[in-house]
Kinemage of the C-alpha trace (Angstrom):
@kinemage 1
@onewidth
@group {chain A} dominant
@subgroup {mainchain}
@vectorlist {calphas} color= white
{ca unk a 1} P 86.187 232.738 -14.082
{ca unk a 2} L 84.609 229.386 -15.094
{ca unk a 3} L 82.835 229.201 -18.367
{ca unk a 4} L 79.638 227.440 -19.000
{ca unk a 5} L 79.795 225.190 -21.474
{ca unk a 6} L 76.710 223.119 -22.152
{ca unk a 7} L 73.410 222.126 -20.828
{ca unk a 8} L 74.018 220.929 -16.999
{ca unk a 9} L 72.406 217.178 -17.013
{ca unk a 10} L 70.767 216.386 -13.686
{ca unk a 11} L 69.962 212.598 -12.622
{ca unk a 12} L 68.042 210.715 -10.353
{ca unk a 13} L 69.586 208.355 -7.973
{ca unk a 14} L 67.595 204.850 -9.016
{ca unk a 15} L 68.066 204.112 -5.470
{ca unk a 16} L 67.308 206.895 -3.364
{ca unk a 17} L 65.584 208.828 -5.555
{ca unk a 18} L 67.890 211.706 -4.685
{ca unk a 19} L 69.024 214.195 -7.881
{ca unk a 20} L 72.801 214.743 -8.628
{ca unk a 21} L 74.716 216.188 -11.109
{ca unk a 22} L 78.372 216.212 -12.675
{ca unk a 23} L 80.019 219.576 -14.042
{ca unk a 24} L 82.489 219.194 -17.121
{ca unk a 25} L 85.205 222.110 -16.273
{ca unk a 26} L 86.929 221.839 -19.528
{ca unk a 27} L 88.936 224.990 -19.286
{ca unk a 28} L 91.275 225.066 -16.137
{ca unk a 29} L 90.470 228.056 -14.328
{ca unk a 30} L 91.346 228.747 -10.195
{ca unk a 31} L 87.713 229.481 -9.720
{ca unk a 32} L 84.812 227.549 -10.428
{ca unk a 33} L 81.168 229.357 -10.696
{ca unk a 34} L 78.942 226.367 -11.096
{ca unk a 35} L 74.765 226.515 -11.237
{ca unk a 36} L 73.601 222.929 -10.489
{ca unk a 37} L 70.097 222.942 -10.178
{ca unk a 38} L 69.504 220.713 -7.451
{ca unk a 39} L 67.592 222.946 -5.161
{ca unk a 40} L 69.579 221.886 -1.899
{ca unk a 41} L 73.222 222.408 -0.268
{ca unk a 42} L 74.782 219.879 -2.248
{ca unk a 43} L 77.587 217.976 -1.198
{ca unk a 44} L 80.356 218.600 -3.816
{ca unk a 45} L 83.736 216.159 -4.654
{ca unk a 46} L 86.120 217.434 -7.411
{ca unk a 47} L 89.009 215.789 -9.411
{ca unk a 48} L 91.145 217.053 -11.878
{ca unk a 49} L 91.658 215.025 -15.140
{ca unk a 50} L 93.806 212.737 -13.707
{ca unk a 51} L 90.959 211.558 -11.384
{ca unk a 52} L 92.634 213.037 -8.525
{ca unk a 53} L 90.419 214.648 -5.919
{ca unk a 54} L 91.281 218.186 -5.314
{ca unk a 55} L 90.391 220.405 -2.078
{ca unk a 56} L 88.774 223.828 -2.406
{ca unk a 57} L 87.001 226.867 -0.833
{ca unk a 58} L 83.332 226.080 -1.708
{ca unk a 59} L 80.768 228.959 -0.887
{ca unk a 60} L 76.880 228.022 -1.617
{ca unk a 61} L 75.753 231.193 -3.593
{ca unk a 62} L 72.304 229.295 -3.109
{ca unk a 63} L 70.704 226.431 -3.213
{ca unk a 64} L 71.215 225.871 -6.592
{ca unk a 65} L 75.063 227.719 -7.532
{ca unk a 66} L 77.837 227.175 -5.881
{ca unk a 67} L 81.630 228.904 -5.793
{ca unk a 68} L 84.567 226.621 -5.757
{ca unk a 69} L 88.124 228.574 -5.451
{ca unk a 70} L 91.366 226.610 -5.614
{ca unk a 71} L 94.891 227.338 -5.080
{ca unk a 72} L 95.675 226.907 -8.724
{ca unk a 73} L 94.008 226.576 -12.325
{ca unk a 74} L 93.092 223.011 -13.521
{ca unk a 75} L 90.356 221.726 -15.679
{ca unk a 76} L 88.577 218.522 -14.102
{ca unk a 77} L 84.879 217.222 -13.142
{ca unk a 78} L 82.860 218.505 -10.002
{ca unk a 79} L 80.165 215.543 -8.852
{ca unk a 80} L 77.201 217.330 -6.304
{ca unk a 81} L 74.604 214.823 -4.531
């Protein structure tokens, strides 16, 4: 399971005025439990540390948490809007 590991930093979009946030998975793990905040069904892109996007199983826990499983463990950044 994923481990939090600092303060999740939500933004607003200058331009739309629409929040987003990016999660810092630091420690590879197959599953992903991330709590962004943004109050809506975010739409979620992930890519491992080499910057390349990877594909996974994402189930919205709620409007603000989501679940993202993966075939295999990797560390990496998940960006919601």
């Amino acid at each position: 399971m994923a481990k939090w590991l600092k303060q999740p930093k939500v933004t607003n979009n200058i331009y739309t005025g629409d929040a987003n946030y990016v999660h810092d998975q630091g420690i590879p793990s197959a599953q992903w439990v991330i709590t962004h905040n943004l109050g809506k069904k975010s739409s979620v892109t992930v890519v491992d540390s080499s910057n390349q996007v990877n594909v996974g199983q994402i189930t919205y826990n709620s409007i603000n948490q989501v679940t993202i499983d993966f075939e295999g463990s990797f560390s990496g950044k998940a960006f919601f809007n």
